[in-house]
N, C-alpha and C positions, 0 to 999 in steps of 0.2 A: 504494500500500500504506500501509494507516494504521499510525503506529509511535506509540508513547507518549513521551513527553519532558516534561520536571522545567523552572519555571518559566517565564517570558517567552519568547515567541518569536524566534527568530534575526533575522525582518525585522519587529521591533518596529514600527521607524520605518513600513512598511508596512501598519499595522492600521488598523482606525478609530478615531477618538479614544473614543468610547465605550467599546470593548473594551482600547483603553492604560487608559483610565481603572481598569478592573480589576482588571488588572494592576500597576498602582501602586500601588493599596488595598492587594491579598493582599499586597504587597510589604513596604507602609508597614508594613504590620500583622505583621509577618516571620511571616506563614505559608507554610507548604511546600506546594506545590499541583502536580500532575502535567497535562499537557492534551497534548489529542489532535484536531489539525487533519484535516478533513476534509468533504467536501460538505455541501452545506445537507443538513438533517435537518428535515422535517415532518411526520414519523407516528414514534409511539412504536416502530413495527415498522422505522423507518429506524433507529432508537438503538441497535438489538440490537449491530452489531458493533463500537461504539463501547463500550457497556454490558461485553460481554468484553472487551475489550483494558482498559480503566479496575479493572474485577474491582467493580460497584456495581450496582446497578439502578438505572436514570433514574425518576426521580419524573417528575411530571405536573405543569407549573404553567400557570396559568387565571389569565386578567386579568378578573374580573367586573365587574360593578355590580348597584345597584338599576334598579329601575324607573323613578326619577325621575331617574336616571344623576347623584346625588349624594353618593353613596357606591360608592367603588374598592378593589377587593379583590385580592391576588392568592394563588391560592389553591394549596398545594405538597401534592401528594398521590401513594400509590404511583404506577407507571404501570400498573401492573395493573386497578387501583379503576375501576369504573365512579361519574364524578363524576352525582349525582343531586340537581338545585338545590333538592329539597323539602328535606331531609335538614340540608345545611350553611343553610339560610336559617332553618331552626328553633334551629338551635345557637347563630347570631349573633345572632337577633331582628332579623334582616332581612327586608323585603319580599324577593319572589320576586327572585332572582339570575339575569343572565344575562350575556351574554358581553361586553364591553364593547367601544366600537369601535376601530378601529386606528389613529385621531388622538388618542383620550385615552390611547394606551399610547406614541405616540411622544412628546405632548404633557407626559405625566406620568413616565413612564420612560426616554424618548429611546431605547426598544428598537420594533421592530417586528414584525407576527404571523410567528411561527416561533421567535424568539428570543426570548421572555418568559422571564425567569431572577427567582430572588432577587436576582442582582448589581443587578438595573434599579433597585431601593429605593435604589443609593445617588446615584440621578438625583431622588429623589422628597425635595427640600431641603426640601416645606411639609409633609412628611407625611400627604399627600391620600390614596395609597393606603395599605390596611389588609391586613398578613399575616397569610395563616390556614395552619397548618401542619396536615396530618392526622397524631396523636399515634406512629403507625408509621410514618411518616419518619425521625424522630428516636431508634429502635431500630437505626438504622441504626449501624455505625465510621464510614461516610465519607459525604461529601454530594456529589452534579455535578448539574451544570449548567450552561446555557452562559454566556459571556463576555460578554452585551450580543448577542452575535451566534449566528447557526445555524449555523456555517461551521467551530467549536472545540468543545469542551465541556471541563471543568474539574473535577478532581475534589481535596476535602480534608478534612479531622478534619470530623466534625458537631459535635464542639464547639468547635471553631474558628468555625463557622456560629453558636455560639448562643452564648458566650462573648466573642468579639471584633468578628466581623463585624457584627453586628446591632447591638452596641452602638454598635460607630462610626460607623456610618450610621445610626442614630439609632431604628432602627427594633424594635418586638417583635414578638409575635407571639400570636394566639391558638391557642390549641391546640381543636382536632374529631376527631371519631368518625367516619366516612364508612366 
């Protein structure tokens, strides 16, 4: 039975260093953050009973690139939105986008497919990957996503997400239409 519970996990010392990593950040940064352990999740229709117990709807994030896989993107959108690579490739003045592969996401984010989160940016110390937020994300109260891992997911202020977090991980963001 999945229960909701108010920071850090009891068997901390048990997570993966990725996912402490996180944890220490939302910590260092004294924000208040809720999470809710439970099975891996790989289809946004697996998020649903997570999504009610959080009281949020799970956004959608995509590790893209270009064509010449020179440029990394990851991209945070409803999960509702059908993502459509004509659409966001014209907004950024990028070549055609597509999905990028699963060693430049552990390479660059040190997250793996399933668990591509915002948290991943704050693995990305050269700033190689680029965030693209879709502008109705951020009409949101609150933002989740997972921990580095599929296994949790995490939920806090959206301007906690745009005010602190992004800035201490160094990272911004552009803003689309999709």
């Amino acid at each position: 039975m999945l229960s909701l519970q108010k920071g850090r996990p009891i068997n901390y010392d048990e997570r993966l260093d990725k996912e402490r990593r996180v944890y220490d950040l939302l910590d260092k940064l004294e924000i208040e953050y809720s999470r809710v352990d439970h099975e891996a999740l790989a289809t946004m229709e697996a998020c649903q009973e997570v999504d009610e117990l959080l009281k949020v709807n799970m956004c959608k994030s995509l590790f893209l690139c270009n064509a010449q896989k020179t440029n990394f993107y990851l991209l945070v959108m409803p999960g509702e939105k059908k993502f459509k690579t004509k659409d966001l490739s014209h907004q950024i003045g990028s070549a055609r986008l597509s999905f990028a592969a699963a060693d430049d996401m552990e390479r660059l984010l040190d997250i793996t497919p399933g668990s591509v989160s915002v948290m991943g940016l704050m693995n990305d110390l050269d700033n190689s990957v680029q965030l693209i937020i879709d502008k109705d994300i951020l009409r949101d109260e609150y933002f989740a996503c997972h921990p580095c891992i599929n296994t949790s997911s995490i939920k806090f202020m959206m301007e906690d997400l745009r005010d602190r977090i992004l800035p201490a991980i160094n990272h911004s963001a552009i803003l689309v239409e999709l």
